[in-house]
N, CA, C and O of each residue as an XYZ file, in Angstrom:
756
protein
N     117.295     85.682    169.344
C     118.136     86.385    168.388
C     119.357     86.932    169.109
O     119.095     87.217    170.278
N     120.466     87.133    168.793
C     121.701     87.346    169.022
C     121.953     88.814    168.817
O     121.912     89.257    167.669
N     122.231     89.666    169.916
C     122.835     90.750    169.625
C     123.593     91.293    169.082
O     123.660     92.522    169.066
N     124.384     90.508    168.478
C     125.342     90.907    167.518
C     124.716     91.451    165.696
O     125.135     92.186    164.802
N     123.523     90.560    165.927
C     123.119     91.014    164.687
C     122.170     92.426    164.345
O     121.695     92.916    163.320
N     122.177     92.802    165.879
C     121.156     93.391    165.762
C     121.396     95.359    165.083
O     120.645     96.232    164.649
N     122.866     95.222    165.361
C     122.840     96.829    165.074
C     122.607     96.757    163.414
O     122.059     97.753    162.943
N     123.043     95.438    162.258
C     122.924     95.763    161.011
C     121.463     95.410    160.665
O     121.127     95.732    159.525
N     120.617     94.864    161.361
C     119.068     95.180    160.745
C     118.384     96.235    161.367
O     117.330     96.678    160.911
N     119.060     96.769    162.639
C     118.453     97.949    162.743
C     118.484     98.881    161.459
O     117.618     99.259    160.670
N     120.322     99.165    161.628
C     120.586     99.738    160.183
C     119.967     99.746    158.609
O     119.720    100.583    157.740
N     119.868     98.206    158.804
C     118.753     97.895    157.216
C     117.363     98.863    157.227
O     116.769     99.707    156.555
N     117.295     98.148    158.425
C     115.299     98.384    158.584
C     115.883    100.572    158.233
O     115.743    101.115    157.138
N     116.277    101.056    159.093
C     116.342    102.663    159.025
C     116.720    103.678    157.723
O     116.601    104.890    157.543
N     117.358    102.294    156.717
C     117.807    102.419    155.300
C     116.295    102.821    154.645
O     115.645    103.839    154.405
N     116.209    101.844    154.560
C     114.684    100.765    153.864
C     113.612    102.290    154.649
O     113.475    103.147    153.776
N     113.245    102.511    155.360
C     112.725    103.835    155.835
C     113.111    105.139    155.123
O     112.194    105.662    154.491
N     114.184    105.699    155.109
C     114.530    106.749    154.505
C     113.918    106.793    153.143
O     113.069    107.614    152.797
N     114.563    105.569    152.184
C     114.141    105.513    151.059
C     113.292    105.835    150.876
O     112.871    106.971    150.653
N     112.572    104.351    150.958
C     111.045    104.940    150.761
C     110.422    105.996    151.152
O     109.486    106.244    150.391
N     110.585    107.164    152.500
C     110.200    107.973    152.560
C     110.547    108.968    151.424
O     109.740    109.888    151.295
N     111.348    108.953    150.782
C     111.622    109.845    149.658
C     111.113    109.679    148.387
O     110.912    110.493    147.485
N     110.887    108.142    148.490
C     109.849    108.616    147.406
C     108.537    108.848    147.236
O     107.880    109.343    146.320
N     108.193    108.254    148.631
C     107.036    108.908    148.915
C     107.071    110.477    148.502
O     106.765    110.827    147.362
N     107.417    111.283    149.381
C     108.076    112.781    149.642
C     107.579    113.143    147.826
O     106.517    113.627    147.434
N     109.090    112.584    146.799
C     108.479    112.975    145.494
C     107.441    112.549    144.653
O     107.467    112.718    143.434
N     106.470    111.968    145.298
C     105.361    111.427    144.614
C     104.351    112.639    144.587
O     103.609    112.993    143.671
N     104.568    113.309    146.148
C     103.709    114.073    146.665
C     103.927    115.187    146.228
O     103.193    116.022    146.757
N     104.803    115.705    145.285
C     105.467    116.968    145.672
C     104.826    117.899    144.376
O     105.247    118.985    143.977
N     103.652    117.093    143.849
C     102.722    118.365    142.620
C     101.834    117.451    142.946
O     101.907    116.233    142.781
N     100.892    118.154    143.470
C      99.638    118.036    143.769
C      98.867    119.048    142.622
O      99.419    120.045    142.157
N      97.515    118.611    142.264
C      96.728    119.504    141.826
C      96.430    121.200    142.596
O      95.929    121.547    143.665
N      97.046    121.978    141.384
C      96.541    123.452    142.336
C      94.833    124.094    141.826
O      94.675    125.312    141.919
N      94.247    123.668    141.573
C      92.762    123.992    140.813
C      92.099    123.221    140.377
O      92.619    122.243    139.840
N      90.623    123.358    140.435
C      90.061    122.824    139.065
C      89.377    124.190    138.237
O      89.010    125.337    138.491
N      89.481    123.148    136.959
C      88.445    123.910    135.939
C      87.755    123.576    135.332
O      88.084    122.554    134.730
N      86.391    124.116    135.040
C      85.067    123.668    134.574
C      85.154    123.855    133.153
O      85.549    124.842    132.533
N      84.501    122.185    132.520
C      84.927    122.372    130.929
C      83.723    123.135    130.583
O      82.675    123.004    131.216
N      83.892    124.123    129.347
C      82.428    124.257    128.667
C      82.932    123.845    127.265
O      84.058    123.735    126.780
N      81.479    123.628    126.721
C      81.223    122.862    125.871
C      82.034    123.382    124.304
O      81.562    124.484    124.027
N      82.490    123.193    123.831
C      82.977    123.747    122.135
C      81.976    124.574    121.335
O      80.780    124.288    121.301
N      82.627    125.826    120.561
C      81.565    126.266    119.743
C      81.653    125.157    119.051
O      82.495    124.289    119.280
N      80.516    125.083    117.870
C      80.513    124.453    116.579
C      82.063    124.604    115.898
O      82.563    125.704    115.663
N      82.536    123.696    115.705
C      83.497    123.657    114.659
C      84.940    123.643    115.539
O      86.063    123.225    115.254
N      84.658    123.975    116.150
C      86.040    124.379    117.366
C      86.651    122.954    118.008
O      86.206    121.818    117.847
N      87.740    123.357    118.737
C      88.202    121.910    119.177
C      88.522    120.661    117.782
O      87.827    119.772    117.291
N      89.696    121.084    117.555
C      90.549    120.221    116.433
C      90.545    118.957    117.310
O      90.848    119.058    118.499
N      90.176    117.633    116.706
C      90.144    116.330    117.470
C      91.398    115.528    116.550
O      91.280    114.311    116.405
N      92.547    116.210    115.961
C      93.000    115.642    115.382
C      94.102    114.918    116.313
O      94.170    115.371    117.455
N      94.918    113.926    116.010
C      96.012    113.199    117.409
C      95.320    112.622    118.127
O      95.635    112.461    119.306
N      94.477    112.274    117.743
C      93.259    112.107    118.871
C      93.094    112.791    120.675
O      92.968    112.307    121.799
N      93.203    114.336    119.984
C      92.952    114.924    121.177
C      91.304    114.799    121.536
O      90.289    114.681    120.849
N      91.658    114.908    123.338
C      90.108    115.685    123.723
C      89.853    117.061    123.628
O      90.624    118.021    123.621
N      88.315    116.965    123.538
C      87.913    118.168    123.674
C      86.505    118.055    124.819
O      85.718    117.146    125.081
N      86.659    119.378    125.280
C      86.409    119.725    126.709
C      84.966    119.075    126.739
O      84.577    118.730    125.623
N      84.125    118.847    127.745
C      83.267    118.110    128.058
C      82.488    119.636    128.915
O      83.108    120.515    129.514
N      81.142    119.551    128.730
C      80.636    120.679    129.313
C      80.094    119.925    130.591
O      79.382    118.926    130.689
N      80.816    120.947    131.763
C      80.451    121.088    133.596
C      81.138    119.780    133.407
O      80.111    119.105    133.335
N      81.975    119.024    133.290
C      83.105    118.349    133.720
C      84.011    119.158    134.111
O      84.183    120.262    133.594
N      84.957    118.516    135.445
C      85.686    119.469    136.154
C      87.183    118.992    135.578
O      87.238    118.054    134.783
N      87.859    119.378    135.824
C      89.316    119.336    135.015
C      90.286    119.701    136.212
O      90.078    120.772    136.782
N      91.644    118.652    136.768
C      92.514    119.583    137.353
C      93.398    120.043    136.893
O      93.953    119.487    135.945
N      93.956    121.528    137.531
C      95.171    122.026    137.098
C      96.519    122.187    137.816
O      96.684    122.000    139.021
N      97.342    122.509    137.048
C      98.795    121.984    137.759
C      99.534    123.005    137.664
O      99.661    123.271    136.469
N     100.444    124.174    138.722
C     101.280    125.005    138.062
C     102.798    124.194    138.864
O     103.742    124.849    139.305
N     102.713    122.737    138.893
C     103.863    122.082    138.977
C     104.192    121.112    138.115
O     103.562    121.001    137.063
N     105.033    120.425    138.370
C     104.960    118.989    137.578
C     105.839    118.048    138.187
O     105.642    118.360    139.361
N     106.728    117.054    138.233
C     107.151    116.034    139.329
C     108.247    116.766    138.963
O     108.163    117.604    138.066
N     109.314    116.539    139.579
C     110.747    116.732    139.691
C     111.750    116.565    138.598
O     111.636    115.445    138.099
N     112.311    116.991    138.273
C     113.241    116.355    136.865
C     114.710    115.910    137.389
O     115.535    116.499    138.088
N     114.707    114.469    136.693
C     116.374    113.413    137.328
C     116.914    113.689    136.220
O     116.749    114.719    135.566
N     117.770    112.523    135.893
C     118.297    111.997    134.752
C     117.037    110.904    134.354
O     117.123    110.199    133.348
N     116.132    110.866    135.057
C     115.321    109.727    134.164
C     114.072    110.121    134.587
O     113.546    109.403    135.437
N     113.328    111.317    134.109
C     112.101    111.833    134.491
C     110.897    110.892    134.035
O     110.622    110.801    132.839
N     110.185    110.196    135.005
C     109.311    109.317    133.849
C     108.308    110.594    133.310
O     108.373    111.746    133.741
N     107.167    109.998    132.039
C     106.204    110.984    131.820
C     105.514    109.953    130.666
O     105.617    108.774    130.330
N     104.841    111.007    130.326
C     103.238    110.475    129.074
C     103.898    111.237    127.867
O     104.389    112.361    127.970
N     103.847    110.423    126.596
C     104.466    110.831    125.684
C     103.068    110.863    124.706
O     102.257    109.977    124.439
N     103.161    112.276    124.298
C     101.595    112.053    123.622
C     101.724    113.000    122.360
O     102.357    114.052    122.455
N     101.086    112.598    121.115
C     101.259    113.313    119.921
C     100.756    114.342    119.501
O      99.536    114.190    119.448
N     101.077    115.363    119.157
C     100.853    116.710    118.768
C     101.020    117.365    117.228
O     101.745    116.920    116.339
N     100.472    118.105    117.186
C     100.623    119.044    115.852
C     101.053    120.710    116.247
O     100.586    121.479    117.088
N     102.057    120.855    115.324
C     102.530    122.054    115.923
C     102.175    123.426    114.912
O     102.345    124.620    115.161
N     101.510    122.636    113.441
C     101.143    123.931    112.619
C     100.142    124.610    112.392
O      99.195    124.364    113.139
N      99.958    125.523    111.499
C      98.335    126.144    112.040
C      97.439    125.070    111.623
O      97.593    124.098    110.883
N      96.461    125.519    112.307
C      95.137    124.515    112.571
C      95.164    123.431    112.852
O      94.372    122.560    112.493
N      96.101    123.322    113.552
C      96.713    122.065    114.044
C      96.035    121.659    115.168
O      95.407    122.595    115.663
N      95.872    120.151    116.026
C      94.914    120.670    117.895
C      96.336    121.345    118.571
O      96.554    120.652    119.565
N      97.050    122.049    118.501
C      98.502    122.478    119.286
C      97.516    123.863    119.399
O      97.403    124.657    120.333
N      96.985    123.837    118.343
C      96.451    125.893    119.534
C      97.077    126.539    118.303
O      97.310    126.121    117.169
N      97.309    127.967    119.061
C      98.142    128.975    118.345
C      99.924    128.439    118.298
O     100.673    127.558    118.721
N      99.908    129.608    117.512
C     101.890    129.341    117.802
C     102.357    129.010    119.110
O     101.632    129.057    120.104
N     103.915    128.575    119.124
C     104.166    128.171    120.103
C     105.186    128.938    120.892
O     106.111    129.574    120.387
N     104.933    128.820    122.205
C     105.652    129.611    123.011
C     106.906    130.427    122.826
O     107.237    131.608    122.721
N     107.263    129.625    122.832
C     108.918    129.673    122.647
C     109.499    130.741    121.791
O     110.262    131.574    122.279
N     109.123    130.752    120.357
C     109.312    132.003    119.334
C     108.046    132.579    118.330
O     108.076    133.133    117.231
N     106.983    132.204    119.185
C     105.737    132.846    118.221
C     105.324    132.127    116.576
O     104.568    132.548    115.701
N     106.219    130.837    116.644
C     105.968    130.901    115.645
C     105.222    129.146    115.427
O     105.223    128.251    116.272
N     104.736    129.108    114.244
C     104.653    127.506    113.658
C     105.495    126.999    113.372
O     106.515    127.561    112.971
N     105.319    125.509    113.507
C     106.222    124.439    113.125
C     105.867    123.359    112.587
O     104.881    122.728    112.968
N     106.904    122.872    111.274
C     106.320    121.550    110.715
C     106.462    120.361    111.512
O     107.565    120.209    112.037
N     105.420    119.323    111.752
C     105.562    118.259    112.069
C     106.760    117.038    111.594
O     106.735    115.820    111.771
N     107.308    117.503    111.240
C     108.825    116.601    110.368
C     109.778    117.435    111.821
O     110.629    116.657    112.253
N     109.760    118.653    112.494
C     110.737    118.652    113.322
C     110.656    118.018    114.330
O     109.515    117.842    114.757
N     111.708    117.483    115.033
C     112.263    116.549    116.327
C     111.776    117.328    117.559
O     112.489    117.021    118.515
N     110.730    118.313    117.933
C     110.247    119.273    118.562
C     109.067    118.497    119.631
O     108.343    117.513    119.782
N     109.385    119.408    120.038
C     108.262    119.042    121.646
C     107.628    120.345    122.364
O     108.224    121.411    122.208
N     106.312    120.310    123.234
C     106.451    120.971    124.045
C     106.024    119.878    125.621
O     105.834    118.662    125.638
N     105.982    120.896    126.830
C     106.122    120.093    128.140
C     104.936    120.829    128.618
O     104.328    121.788    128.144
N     104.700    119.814    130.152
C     103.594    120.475    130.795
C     104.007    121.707    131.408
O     105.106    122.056    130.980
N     103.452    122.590    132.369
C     103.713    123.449    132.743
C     104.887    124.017    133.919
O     105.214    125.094    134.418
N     105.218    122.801    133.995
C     105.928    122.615    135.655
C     107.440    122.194    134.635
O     108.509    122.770    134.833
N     107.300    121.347    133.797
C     108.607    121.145    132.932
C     109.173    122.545    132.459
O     110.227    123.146    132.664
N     107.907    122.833    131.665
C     108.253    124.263    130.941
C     108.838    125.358    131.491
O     109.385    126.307    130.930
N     108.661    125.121    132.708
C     109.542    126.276    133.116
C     109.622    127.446    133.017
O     110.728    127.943    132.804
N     108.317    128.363    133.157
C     108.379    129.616    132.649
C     109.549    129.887    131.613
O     110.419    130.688    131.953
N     109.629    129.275    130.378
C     110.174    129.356    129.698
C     111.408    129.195    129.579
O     111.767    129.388    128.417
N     112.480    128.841    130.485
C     113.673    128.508    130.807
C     114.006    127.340    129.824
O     115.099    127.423    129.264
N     113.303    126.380    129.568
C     113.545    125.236    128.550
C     113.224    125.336    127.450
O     113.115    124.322    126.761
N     112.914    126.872    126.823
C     112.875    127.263    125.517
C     113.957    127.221    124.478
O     114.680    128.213    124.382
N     114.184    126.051    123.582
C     114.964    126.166    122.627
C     115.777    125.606    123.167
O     116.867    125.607    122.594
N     115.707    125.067    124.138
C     116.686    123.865    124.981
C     116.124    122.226    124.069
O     115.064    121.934    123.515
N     117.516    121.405    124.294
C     117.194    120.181    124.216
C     116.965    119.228    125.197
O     117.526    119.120    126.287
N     115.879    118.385    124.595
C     115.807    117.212    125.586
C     115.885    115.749    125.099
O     115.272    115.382    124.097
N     116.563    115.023    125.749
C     116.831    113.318    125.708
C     115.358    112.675    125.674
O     114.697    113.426    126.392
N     114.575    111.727    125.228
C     113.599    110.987    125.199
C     113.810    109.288    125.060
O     114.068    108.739    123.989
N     113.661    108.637    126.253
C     113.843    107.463    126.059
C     112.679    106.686    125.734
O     111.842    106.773    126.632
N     112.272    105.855    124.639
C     110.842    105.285    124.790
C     111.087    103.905    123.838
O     111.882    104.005    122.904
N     110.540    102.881    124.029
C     110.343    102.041    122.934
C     112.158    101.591    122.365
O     112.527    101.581    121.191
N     113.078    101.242    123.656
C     114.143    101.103    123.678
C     115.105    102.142    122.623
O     116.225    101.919    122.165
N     114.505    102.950    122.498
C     115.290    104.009    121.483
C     115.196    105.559    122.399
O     114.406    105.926    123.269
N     116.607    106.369    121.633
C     116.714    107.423    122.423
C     116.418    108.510    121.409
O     116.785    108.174    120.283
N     115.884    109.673    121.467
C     116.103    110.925    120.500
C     116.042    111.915    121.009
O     115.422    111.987    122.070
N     116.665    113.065    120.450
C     117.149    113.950    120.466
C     116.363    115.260    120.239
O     116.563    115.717    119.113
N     115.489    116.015    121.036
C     113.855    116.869    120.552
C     114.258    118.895    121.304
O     114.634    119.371    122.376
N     113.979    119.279    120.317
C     113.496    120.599    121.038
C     112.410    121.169    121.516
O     111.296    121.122    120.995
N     112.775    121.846    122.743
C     111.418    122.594    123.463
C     110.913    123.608    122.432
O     111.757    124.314    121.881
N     110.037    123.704    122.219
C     109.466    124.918    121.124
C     107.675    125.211    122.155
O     107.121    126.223    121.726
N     107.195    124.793    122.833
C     106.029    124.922    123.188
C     105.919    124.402    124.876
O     106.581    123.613    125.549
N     104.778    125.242    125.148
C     103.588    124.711    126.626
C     103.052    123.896    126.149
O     102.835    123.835    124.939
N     102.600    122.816    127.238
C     101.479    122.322    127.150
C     100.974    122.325    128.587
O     101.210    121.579    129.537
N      99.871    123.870    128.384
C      99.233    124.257    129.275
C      98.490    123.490    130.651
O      97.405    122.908    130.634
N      99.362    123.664    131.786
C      98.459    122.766    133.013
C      97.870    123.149    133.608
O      97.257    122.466    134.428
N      97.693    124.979    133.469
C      96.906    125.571    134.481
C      95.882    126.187    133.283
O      95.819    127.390    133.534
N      95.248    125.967    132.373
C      94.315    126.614    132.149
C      93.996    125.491    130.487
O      94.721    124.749    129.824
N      92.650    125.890    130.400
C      91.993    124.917    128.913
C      90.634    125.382    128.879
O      90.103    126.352    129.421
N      90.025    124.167    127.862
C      88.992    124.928    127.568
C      88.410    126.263    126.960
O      87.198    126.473    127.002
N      88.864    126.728    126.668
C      89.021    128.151    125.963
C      89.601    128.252    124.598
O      90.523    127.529    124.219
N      88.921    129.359    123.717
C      89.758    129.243    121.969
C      91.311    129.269    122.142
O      91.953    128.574    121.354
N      91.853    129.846    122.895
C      93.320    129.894    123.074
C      93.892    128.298    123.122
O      94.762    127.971    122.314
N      93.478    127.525    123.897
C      93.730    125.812    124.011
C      93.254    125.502    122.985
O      94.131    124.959    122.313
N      91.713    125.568    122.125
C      91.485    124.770    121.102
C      90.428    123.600    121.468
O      90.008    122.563    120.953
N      90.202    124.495    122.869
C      88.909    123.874    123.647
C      89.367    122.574    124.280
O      88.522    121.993    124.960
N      90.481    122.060    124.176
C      91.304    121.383    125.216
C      91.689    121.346    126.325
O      92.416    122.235    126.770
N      91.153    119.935    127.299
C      91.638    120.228    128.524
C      92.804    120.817    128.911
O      93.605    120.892    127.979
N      93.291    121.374    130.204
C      94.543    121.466    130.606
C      95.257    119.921    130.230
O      94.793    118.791    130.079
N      96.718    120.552    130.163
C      97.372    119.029    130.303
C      97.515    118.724    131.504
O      97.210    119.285    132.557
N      98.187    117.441    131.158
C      98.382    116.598    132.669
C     100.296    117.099    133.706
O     101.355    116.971    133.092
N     100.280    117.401    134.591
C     101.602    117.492    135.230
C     102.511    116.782    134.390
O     103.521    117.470    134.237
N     102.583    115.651    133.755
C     103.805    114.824    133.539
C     103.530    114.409    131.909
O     103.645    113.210    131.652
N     103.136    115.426    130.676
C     103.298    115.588    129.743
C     104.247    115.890    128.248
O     104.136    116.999    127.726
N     105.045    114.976    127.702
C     105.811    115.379    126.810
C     104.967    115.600    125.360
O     105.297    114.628    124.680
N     104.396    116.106    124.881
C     104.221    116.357    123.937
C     104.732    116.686    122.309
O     105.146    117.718    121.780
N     104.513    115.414    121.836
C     105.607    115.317    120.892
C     105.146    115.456    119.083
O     103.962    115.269    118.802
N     105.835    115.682    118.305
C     105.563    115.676    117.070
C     105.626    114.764    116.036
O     106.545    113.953    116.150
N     105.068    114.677    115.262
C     105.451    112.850    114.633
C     106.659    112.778    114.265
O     107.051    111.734    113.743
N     107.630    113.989    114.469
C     108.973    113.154    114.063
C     109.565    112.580    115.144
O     110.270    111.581    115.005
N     109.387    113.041    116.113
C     109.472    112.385    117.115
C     109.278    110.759    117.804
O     110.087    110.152    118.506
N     107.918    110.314    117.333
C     107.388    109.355    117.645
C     107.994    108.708    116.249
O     108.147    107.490    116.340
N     108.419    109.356    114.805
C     108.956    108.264    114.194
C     110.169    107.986    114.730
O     110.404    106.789    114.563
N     111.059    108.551    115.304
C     112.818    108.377    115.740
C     112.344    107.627    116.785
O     113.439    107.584    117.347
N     111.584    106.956    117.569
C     111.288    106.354    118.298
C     110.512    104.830    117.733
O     110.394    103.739    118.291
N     110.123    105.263    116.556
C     109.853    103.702    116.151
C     108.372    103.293    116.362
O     108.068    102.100    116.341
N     107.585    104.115    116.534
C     106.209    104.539    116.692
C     105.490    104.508    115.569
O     106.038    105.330    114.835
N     104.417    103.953    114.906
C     103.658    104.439    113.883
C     102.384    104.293    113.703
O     101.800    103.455    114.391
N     101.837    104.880    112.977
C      99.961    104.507    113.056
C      99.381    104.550    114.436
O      99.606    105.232    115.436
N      98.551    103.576    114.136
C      97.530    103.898    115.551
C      98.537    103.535    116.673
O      98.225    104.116    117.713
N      99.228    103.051    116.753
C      99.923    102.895    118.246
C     100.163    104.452    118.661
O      99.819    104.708    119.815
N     100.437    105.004    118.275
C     100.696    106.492    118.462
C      99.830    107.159    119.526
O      98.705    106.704    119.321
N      99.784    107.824    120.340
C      98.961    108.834    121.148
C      99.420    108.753    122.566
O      99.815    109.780    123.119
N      99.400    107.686    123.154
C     100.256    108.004    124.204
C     100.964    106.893    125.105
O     100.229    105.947    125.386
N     102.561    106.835    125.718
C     103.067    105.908    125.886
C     104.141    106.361    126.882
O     104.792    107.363    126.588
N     104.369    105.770    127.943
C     104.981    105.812    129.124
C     106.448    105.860    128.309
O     106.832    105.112    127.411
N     107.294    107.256    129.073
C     108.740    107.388    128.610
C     109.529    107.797    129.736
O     109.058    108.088    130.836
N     111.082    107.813    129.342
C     111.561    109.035    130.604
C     112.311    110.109    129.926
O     112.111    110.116    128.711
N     113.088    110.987    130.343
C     113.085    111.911    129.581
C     114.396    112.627    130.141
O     114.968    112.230    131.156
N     114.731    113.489    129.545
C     116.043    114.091    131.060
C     116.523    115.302    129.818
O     116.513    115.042    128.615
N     116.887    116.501    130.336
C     117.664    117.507    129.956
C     119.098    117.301    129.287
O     120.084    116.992    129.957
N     119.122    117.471    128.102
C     120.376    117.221    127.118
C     121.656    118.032    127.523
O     122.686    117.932    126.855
């Protein structure tokens, strides 16, 4: 091999290193901070509607008080929700205490998105199913704690959770059973 070539594949090869070390780096960068032990539902408890779960008794559960990083193109799990009473969403929602009809363009995030509340009543971009829309933060979706009447006897969520409302998943082109959950990205409006 010829020395001349050698300083630009050094260069390549030290490129090709960095990179990937970075994304390594943000792969790593929310790790699980807990687990938690499901117990079982009273009678009647745990709304299975959206086809949520409900908690599994002495199954362990992890929890998250992070969530991955936010770009312009955050990937995540786009999963369907109910935001009114007796809904599986729980009680009211964070943001202003209050309920919401499922006809609004509304969302809530996992815990690490949510932001101690900083993304309350903020908008967010949703890319999924080659379509874009336009959603408000109105809710948690709790990563550090579940199982309990407050959740609705629902696991914690997952770090990388958008939680969405069916108007949502209709502006996206979503309907019926395809609905519940589907790889998106997402980014701050």
């Amino acid at each position: 091999m010829s020395m001349k070539g050698f300083p630009t594949i050094f260069l390549f090869s030290c490129f090709v290193l960095v990179i990937t070390n970075c994304f390594m780096v943000e792969a790593d960068t929310c790790k699980p901070s807990g687990k938690l032990r499901g117990k079982k539902p009273p009678p009647g408890k745990c709304n299975k509607g959206h086809d949520s779960d409900c908690c599994q008794e002495g199954k362990f559960y992890n929890t998250y008080t992070c969530s991955p990083p936010v770009s312009s193109h955050t990937k995540a799990t786009l999963t369907l929700n109910g935001f009114g009473p007796k809904e599986d969403g729980g009680g009211p929602c964070e943001c202003d205490n209050n309920y919401h009809k499922d006809s609004e363009l509304i969302v809530a995030l996992s815990t690490g998105w949510f932001n101690k509340k900083k993304r309350c009543m903020n908008y967010i971009n949703i890319h999924g199913n080659g379509k874009t829309v336009k959603a408000k933060v109105v809710d948690e979706c709790d990563s550090t704690m579940g199982c309990d009447d407050d959740h609705d006897y629902q696991p914690p969520c997952a770090n990388n959770i958008v939680d969405a409302s069916d108007a949502v998943w209709d502006a996206l082109g979503v309907y019926g059973d395809k609905r519940g959950e589907m790889e998106i990205y997402w980014s701050d409006a």
